[in-house]
C-alpha positions in Angstrom: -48.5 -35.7 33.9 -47.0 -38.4 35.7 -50.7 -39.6 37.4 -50.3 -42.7 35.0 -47.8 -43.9 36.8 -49.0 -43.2 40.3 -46.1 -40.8 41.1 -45.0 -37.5 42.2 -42.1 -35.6 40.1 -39.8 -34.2 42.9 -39.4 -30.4 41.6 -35.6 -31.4 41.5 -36.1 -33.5 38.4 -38.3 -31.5 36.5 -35.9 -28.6 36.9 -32.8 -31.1 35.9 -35.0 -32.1 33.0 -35.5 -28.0 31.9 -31.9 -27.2 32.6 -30.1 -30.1 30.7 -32.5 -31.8 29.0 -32.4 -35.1 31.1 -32.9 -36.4 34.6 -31.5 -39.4 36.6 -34.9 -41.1 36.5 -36.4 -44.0 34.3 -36.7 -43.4 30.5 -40.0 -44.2 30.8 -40.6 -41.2 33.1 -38.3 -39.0 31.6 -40.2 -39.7 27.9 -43.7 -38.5 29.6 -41.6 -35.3 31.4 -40.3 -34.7 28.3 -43.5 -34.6 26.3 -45.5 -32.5 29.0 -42.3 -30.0 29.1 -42.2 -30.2 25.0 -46.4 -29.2 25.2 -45.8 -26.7 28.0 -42.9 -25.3 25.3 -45.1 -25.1 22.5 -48.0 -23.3 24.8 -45.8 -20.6 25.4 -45.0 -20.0 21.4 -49.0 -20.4 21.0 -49.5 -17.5 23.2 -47.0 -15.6 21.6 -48.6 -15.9 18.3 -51.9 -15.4 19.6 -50.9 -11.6 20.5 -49.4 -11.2 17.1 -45.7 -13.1 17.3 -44.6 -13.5 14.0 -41.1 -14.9 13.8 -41.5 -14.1 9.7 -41.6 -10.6 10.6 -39.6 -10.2 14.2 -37.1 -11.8 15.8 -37.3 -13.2 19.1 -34.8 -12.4 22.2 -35.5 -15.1 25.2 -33.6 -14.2 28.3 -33.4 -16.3 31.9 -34.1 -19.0 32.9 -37.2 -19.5 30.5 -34.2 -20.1 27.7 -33.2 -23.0 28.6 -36.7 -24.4 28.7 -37.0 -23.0 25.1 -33.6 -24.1 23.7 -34.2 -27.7 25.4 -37.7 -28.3 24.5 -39.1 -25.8 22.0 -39.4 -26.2 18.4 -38.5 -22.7 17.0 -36.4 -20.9 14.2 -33.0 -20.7 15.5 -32.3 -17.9 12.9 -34.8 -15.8 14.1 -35.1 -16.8 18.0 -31.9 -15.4 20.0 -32.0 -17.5 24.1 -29.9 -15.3 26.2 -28.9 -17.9 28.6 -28.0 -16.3 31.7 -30.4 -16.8 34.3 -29.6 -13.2 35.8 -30.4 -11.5 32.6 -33.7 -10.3 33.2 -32.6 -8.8 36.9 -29.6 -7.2 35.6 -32.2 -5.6 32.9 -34.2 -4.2 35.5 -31.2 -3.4 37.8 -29.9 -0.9 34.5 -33.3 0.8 34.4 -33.4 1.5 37.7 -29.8 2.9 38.2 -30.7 4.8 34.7 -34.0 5.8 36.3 -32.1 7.2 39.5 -29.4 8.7 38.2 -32.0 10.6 35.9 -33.7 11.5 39.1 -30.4 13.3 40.8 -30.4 15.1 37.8 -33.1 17.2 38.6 
């Protein structure tokens, strides 16, 4: 992405750039980060339709760290595309299951 200018993008900045939507870098460089971010955005809502996404007929729940990406950088329906913006969400997710899981285990 940045090979036109002959540079390396410490992981730093591009994860400033995901997070808050800027970087402490050159707006030159930040307009090319922000366009490969923006197509990298827009790849992930191609996928989705390709396996039948539909925001007409669903809505869409976005949760970690990917929302931020998503809510910086995406172009999407804000009506029918909830970001659940804490990065933990997904573990805690999995962290319910699992006690759920267990507890359904000692039951037996």
């Amino acid at each position: 992405m940045m090979n036109k200018f002959g540079v390396t993008v410490d992981e730093t900045i591009i994860q400033s750039m995901i997070r808050y939507g800027t970087a402490d870098i050159d707006s030159e460089y930040a307009e090319v980060l922000r366009q490969a971010i923006s197509e990298y955005a827009e790849s992930i809502f191609a996928l989705l339709r390709k396996y039948e996404y539909d925001p007409k007929m669903m809505r869409l729940y976005i949760t970690g760290g990917g929302g931020k990406l998503i809510k910086n950088f995406g172009n999407y329906d804000k009506d029918r595309v909830t970001i659940i913006e804490d990065i933990k969400a997904s573990a805690k997710g999995y962290e319910y299951f699992a006690v759920a899981q267990l507890k359904k285990e000692e039951k037996k």
